[in-house]
C-alpha atoms as one frame of an Amber mdcrd trajectory, in Angstrom:
protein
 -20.912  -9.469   8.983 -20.279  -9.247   5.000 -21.115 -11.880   2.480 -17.820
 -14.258   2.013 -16.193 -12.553  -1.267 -13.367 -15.139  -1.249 -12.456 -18.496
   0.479  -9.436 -21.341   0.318  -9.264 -24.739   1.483  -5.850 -26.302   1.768
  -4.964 -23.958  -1.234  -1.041 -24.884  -1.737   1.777 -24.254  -4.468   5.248
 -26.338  -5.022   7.677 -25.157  -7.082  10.301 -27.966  -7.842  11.250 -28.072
  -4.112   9.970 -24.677  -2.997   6.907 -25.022  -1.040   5.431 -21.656  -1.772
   1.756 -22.107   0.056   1.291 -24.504   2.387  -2.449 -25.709   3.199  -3.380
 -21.880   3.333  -7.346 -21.590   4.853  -8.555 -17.646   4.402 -11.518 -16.120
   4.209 -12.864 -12.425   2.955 -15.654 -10.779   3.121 -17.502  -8.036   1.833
 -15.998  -4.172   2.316 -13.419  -4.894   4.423  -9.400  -3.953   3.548  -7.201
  -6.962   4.248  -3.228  -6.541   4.965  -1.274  -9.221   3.777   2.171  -9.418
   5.686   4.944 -10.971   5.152   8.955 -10.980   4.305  10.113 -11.413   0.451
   9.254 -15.000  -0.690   6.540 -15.675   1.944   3.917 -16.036  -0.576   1.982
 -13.135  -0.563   2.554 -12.745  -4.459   1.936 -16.590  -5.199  -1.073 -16.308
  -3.266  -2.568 -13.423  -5.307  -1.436 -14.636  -8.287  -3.352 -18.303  -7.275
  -6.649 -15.882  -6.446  -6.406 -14.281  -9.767  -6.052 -16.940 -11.668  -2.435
 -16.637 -13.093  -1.815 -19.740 -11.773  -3.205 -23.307 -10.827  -2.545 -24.705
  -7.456  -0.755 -27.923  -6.933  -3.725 -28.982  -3.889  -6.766 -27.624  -2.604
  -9.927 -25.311  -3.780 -10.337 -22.091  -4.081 -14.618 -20.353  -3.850 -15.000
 -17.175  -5.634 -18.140 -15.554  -4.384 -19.689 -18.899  -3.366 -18.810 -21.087
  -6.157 -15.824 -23.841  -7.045 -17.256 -24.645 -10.415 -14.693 -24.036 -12.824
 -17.141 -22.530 -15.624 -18.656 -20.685 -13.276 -15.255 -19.219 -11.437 -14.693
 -18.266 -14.887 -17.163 -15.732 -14.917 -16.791 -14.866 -10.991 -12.432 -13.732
 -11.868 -14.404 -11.068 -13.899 -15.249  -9.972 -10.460 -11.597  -9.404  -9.965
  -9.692  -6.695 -10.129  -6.003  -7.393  -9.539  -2.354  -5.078  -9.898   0.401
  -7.604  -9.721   3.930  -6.369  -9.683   4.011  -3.765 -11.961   1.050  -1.792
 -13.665   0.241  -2.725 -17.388   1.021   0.440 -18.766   1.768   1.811 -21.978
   4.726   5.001 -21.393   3.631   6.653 -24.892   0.137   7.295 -24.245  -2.220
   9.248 -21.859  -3.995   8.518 -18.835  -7.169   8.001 -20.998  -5.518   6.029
 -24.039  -4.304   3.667 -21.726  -7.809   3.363 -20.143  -9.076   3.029 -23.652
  -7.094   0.524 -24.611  -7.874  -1.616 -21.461 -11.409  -1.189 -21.919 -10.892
  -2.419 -25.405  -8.811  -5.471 -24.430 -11.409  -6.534 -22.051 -13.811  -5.832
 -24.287 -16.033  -2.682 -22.568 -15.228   0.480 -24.435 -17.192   2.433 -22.744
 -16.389   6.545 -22.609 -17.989   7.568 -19.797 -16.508   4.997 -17.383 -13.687
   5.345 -18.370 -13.805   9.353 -17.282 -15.350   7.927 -14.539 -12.354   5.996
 -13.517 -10.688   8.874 -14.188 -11.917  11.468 -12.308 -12.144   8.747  -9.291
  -8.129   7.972  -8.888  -7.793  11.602  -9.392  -6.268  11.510 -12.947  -8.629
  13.093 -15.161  -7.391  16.111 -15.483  -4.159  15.393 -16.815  -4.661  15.745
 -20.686  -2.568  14.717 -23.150   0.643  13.990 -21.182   1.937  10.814 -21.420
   2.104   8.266 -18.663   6.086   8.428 -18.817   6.233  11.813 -17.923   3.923
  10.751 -14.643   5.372  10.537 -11.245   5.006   6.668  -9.407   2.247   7.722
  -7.343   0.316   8.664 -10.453   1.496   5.129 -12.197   0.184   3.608  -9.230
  -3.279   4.973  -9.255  -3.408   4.952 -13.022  -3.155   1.038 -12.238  -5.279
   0.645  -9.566  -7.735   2.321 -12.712  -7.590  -0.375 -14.765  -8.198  -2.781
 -12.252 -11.765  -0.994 -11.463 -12.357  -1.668 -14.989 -16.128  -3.605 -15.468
 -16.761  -2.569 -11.423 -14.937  -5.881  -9.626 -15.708  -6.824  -6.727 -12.693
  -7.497  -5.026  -9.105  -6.129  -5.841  -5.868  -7.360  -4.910  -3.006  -4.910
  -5.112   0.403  -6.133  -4.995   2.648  -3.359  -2.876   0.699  -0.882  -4.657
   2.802   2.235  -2.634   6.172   0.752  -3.041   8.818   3.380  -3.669   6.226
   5.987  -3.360   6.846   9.280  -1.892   4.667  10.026   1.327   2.253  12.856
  -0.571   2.126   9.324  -3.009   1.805   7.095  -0.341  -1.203   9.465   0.967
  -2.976   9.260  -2.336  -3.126   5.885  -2.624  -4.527   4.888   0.897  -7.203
   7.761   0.405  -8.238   6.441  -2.679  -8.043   2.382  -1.140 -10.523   3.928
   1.798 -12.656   5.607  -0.835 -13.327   2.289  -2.719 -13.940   0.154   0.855
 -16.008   2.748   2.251 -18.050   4.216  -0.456 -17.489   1.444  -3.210 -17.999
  -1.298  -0.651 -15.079  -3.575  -2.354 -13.203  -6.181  -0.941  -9.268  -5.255
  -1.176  -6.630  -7.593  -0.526  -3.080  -5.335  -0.144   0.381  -6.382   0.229
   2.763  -4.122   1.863   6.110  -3.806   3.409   5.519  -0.011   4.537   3.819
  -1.808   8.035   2.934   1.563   9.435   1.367   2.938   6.317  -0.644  -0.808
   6.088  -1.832  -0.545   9.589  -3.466   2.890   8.685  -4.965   1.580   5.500
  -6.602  -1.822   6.576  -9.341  -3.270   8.401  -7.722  -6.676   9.025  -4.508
  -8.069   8.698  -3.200 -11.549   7.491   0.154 -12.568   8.586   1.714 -14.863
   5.998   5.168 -16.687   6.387   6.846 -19.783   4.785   3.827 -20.101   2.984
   1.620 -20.660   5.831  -1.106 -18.114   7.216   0.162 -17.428  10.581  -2.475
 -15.260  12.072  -5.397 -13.261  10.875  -6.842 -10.586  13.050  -8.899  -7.283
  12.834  -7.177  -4.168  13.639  -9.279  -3.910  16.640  -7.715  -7.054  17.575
  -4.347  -5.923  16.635  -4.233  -2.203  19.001  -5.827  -5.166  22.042  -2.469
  -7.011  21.627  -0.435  -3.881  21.007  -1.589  -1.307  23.367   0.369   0.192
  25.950   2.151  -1.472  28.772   4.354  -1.125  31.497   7.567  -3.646  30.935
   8.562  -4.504  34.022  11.539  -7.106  34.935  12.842  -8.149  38.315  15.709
 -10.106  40.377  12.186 -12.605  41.235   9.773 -13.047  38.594   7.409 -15.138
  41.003   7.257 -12.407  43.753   6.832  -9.546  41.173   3.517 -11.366  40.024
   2.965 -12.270  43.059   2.663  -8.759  44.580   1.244  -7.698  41.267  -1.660
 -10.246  42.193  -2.297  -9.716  45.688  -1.398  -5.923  46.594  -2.109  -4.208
  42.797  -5.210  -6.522  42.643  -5.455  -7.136  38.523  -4.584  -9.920  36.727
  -4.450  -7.800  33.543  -0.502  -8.662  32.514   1.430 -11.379  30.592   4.306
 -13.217  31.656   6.750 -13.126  28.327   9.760 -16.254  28.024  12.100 -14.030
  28.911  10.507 -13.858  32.703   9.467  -9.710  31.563   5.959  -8.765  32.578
   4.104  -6.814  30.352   1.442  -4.889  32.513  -1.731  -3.352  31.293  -3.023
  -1.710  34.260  -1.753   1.588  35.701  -0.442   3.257  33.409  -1.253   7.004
  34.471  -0.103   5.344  38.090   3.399   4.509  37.789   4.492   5.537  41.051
   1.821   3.546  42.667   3.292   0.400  41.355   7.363   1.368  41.665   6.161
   1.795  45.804   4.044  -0.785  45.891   6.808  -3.364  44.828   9.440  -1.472
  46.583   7.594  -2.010  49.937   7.196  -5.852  49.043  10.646  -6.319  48.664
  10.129  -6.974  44.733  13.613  -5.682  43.282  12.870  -4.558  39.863  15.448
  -4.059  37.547  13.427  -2.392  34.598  10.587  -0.682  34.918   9.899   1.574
  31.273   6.522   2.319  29.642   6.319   0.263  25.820   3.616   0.376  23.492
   3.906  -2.951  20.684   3.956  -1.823  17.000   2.591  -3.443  14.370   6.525
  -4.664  13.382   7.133  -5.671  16.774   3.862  -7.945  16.898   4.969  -9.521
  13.470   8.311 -10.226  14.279   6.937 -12.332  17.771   4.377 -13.795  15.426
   6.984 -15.382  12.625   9.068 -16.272  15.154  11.528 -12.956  16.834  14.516
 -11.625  15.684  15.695 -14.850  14.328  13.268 -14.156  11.267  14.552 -10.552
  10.386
């Protein structure tokens, strides 16, 4: 298990009468690539923005790599790397102006990292064109740049492949892995491209009406949404009944709608069609489902009500 890069305590936010975080308790460590889900106006943005410092909370504590004291968490944001809405970009100059003049503004001109930096998001080849002649995917990682300016140790990237194309999309998940895996950062990524997330990230943290709703590692994640066989019939009690004493396994969920969600015998269908056939089970849907990543979202903020 990683050292604890980041952790809240009751962190909250009101605006006026907007409660934007409520009492959120999270914790990140070390090298891993957190998800943050949730609809517009959740609070994934407020959150970041609370992490980064860009804003004060109206309760609780935030620790930055251990510590709450404020002149040390000064010191410890420099250990943050964070692209917030839109990259800080300036349209009129190159790739490595712009990384020039960030170095400069943060006050570590330094040549060689910044070719580094370069050369790492893929961009340092591109010479003297300007950065409003680039397409959004090389905005993106142009931003994502900056952020690695001074080496932080965790970044926080604010729908960083929104309105990407997918070769775009690609580039900017390779390069996330590159900087989990080989970099060992912390990243903390919003997203609303859930497919694209749930091939990027190690965990995910579901966020909604301010509050954290779940948090859960992706191998947690395919557990709840593996395969199943959905299953529905005129008795509910005798299907589980039969499912119990004939099929032997216990390995299925009940769901409020009386559906059974079975997790066993999958490559035996026709087993389990006879089987409750001969017990007088009268099923009246029987259809192979596998749970994605949307579906277990939506059931975790609450169904369809929530779209």
């Amino acid at each position: 298990m990683g050292s604890i890069v980041l952790e809240t305590r009751d962190l909250s936010k009101q605006y006026k009468t907007q409660l934007a975080l409520n009492h959120v308790n999270l914790r990140l460590q070390q090298g891993r690539i957190y998800g943050l889900i949730g609809k517009n106006g959740a609070g994934k943005t407020t959150l970041m923005r609370m992490i980064a410092g860009l804003g004060f909370p109206s309760q609780g504590s935030t620790y930055l790599f251990g510590t709450q004291n404020r002149r040390e968490l000064e010191a410890a944001g420099k250990r943050i790397g964070s692209l917030i809405e839109a990259p800080a970009l300036v349209a009129g100059m190159s790739a490595k102006e712009n990384m020039h003049l960030q170095c400069l503004m943060k006050g570590m001109p330094d040549y060689e990292i910044e070719n580094e930096l370069l050369e790492l998001v893929g961009l340092k080849d591109t010479g003297k064109k300007k950065v409003k002649n680039f397409s959004l995917g090389m905005k993106q990682r142009l931003g994502i740049a900056t952020t690695l300016i001074g080496n932080p140790d965790l970044l926080m990237l604010d729908e960083p492949i929104n309105g990407l194309d997918p070769a775009g999309v690609i580039e900017i998940r390779n390069l996330i892995r590159k900087l989990s895996a080989y970099e060992n950062k912390t990243i903390l990524i919003s997203s609303h491209n859930l497919p694209e997330l749930y091939q990027a990230a190690t965990d995910f943290i579901i966020i909604h009406e301010g509050e954290i709703r779940e948090v859960l590692t992706h191998e947690e994640l395919d557990d709840r949404c593996k395969c199943y066989i959905s299953l529905e019939a005129v008795n509910a009690n005798l299907l589980t009944t039969v499912l119990e004493e004939k099929l032997h396994t216990r390995n299925f969920q009940v769901m409020p709608d009386n559906s059974v969600k079975l997790f066993d015998f999958l490559d035996e269908r026709e087993r389990v069609g006879r089987t409750l056939h001969e017990n007088d089970v009268i099923v009246t849907k029987f259809s192979v489902c596998e749970t994605s990543l949307e579906d277990y979202f939506m059931s975790v903020i609450g169904g369809k009500k929530n779209a």
